[in-house]
C-alpha positions in Angstrom: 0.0 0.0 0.0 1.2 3.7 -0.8 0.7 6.6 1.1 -1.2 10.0 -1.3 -0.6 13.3 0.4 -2.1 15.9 -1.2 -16.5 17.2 17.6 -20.4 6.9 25.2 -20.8 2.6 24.5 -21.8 1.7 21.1 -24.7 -0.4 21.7 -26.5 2.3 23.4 -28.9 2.5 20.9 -28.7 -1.0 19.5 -32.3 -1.7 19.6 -33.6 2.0 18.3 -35.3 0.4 13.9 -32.7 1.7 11.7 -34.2 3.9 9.0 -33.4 6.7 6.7 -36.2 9.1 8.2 -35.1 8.6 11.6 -30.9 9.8 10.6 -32.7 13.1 9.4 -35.2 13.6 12.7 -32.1 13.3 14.3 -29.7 15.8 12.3 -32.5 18.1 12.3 -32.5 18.2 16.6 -29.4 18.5 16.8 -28.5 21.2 13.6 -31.3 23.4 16.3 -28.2 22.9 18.8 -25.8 23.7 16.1 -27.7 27.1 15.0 -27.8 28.3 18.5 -25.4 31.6 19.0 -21.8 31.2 20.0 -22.2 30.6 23.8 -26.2 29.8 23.6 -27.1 28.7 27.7 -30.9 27.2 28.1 -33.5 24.9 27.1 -35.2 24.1 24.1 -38.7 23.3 24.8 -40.4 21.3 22.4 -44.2 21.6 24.4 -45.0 18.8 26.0 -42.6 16.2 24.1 -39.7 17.0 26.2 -36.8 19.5 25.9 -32.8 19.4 25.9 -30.6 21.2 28.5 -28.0 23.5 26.5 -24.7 24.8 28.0 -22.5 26.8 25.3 -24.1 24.5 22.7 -23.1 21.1 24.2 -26.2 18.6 25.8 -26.3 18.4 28.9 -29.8 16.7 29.6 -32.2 15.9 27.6 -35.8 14.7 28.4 -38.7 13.2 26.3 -42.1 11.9 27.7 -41.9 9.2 24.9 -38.2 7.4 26.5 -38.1 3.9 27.0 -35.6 4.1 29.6 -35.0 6.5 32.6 -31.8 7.6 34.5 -32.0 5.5 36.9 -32.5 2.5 35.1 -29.4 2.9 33.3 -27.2 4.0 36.5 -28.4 0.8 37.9 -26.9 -1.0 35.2 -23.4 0.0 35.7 -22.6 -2.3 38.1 -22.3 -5.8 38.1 -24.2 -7.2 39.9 -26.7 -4.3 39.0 -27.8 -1.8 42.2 -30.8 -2.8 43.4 -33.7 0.0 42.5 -34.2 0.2 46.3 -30.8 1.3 46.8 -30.9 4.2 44.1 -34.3 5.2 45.0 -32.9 6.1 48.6 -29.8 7.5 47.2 -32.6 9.8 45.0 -34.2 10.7 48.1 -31.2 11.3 50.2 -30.1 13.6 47.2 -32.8 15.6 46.5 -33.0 16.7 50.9 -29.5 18.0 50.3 -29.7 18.8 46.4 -26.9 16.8 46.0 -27.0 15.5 41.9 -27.7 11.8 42.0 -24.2 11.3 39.4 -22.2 13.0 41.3 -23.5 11.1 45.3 -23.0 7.9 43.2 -19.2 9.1 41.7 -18.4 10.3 45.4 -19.5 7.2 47.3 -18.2 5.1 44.8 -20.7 2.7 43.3 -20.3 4.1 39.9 -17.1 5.4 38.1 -16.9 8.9 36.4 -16.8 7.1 33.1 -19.8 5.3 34.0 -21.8 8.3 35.1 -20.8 9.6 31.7 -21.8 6.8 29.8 -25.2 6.4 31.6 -25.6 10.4 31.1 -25.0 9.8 27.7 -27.3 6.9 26.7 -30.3 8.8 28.6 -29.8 11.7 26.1 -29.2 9.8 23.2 -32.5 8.0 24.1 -34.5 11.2 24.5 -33.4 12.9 21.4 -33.9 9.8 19.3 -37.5 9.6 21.2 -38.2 13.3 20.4 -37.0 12.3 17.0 -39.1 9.7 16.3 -42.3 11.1 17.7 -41.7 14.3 15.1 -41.3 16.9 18.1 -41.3 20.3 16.9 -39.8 23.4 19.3 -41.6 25.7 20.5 -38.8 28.2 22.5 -35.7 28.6 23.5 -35.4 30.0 27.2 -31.8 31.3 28.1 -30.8 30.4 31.6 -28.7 32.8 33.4 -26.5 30.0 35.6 -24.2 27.6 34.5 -22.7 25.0 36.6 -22.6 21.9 34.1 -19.5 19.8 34.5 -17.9 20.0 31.2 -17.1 16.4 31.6 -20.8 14.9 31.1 -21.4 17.7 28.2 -21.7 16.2 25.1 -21.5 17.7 21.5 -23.8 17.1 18.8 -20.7 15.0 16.6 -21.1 12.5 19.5 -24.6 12.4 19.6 -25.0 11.7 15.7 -21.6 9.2 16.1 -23.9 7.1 18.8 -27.2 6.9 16.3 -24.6 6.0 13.3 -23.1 3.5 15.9 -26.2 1.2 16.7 -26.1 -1.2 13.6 -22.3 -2.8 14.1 -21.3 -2.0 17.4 -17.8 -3.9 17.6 -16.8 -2.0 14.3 -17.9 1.4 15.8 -15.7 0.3 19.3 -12.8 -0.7 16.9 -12.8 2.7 15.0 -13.2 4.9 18.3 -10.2 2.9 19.4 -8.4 3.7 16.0 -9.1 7.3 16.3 -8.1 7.6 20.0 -4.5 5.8 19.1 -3.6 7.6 15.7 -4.8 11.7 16.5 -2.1 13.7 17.4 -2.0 17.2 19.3 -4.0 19.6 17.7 -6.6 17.2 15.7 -9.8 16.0 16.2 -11.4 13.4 13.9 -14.1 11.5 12.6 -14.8 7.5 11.4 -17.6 6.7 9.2 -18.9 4.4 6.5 -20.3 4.4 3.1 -23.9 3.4 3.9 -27.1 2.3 1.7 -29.6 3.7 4.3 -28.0 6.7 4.7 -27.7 9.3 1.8 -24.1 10.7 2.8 -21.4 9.4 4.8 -22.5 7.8 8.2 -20.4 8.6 10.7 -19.8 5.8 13.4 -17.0 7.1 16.1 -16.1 10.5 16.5 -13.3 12.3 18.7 -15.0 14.1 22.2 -12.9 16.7 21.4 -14.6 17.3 18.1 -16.8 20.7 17.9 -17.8 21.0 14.2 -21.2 21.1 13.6 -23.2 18.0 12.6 -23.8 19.4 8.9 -20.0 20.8 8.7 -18.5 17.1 9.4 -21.1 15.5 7.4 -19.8 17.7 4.4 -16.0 17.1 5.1 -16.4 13.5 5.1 -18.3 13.5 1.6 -15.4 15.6 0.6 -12.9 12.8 1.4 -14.6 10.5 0.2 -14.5 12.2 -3.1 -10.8 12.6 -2.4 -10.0 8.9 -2.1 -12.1 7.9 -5.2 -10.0 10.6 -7.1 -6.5 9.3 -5.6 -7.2 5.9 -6.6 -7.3 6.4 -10.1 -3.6 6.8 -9.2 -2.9 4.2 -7.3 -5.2 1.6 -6.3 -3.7 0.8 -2.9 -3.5 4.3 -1.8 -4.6 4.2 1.9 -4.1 7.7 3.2 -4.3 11.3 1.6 -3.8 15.2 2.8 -5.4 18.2 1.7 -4.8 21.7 2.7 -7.6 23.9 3.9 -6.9 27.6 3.5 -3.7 29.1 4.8 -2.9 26.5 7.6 -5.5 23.8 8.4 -5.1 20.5 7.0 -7.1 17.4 6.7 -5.5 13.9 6.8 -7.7 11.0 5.8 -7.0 7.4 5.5 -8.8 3.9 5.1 -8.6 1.3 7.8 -10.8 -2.4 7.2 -13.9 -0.6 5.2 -14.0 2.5 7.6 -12.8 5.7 6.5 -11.3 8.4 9.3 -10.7 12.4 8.5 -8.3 14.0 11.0 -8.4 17.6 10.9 -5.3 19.1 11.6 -5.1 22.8 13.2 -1.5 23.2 12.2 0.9 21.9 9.3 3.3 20.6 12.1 0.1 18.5 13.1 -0.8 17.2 9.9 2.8 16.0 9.5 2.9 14.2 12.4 -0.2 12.2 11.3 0.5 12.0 8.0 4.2 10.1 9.6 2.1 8.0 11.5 0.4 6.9 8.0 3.6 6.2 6.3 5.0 3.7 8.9 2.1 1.5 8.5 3.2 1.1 4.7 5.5 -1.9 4.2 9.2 -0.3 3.3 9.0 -1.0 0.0 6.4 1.4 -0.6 6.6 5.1 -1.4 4.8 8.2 -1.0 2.6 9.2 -3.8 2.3 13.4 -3.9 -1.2 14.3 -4.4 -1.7 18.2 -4.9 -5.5 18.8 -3.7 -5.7 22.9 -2.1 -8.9 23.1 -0.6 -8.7 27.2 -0.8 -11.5 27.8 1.4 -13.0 24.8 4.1 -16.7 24.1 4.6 -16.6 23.1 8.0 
């Protein structure tokens, strides 16, 4: 092979019917998120579906009437053996005399990890926006809230969210591909995973980097974009795996193929892009070379 150089669990939503018209409820919650201004603090209330907590843009609750599963269903379920419902029902009460948050009494006494808390945090949203998805919830207002006091930590961006939905239908390759992107990004690049898919009319993305901030339409775009990218650098070269782009006057994007999934790394620096673009050429065996591929992306979408 040659080397072209030129933003939770994966089965959360396992059991959620895959279909086209559910992808685009989704993206169409979570673009609302996207629109909000720089900053945007409060809730969008969608009547009396449910609403999603904002702070600066990222999730930090979400609630919908129509949710299979409730918060303290899932925290029960991150223990083996599970806690008992009697045990978090008392933890509920103790918290809500003190107004203690139930995560955080759970974290501190140590029955469930922070990662944990995160993950159940993060199912429960996914769950409500795919609910509020599904039953066609419309909003109605968006109330800006004056406090903050969100841990960043169990904040989750609207990349993730869409990674979670594009996640449900092969689990273990979506674990595999979060694991490829966590070990290959370098300093100063966040990144994306996702497949060619037949129920899907663009790119669905599977895995995404928490660091990632790009709004759900602006990562959607870049990802057709490499796609387009490989298809043209294989004309070249049929065993081209990996490819870079510039993006104006110093972002770069580095993409590469990995068992059927493609990744997009985008770089906020040249130094960065060379230092992933480096970690591409040492997977080629030594008797490959580099193949030069001159694609200027003058000005980025995303």
């Amino acid at each position: 092979m040659n080397a072209a150089e030129g933003a939770p669990s994966s089965r959360m939503l396992s059991s959620i019917p895959a279909n086209p018209g559910l992808i685009s409820g989704v993206l169409r919650l979570l673009e609302l998120i996207d629109d909000l201004p720089r900053g945007a603090t409060g809730a969008l209330h969608f009547g009396d579906e449910g609403m999603i907590l904002v702070e600066s843009k990222k999730i930090c609750w979400a609630v919908s009437r129509g949710m299979r599963l409730r918060l303290t269903e899932i925290l029960r379920r991150q223990t083996t053996p599970p806690l008992t419902r009697e045990a978090v029902e008392e933890l509920y009460r103790a918290c809500k005399q003190t107004g203690t948050p139930i995560g955080e009494a759970l974290v501190a006494s140590g029955v469930v990890s922070e990662a944990g808390l995160r993950a159940a945090l993060f199912k429960h949203n996914g769950e409500a926006i795919v609910s509020l998805a599904q039953n066609g919830a419309s909003v109605e207002r968006f109330v800006n809230h004056s406090k903050t006091g969100y841990d960043p930590k169990f904040a989750f961006s609207s990349c993730e969210v869409l990674a979670m939905l594009g996640a449900r239908d092969d689990p273990a390759r979506a674990a595999a591909a979060q694991s490829e992107l966590d070990g290959t990004l370098v300093q100063d690049s966040v990144g994306a995973a996702f497949v060619r898919s037949s129920r899907s009319s663009g790119p669905l993305v599977i895995a995404v980097d928490s660091a990632c901030g790009l709004a759900v339409t602006d990562l959607l775009q870049a990802c057709t974009w490499v796609s387009g990218l490989f298809d043209v650098a294989r004309t070249f070269d049929p065993d081209v795996f990996a490819a870079r782009a510039a993006l104006g006057d110093r972002a770069t994007l580095v993409t590469w193929r990995s068992n059927e999934v493609e990744y997009v790394g985008l770089c906020a620096s040249r130094p960065a892009a060379a230092r992933l673009m480096s970690r591409m050429a040492q997977r080629a065996p030594r008797t490959s070379g580099v193949m030069a591929l001159g694609v200027r992306q003058e000005t980025s979408s995303t």
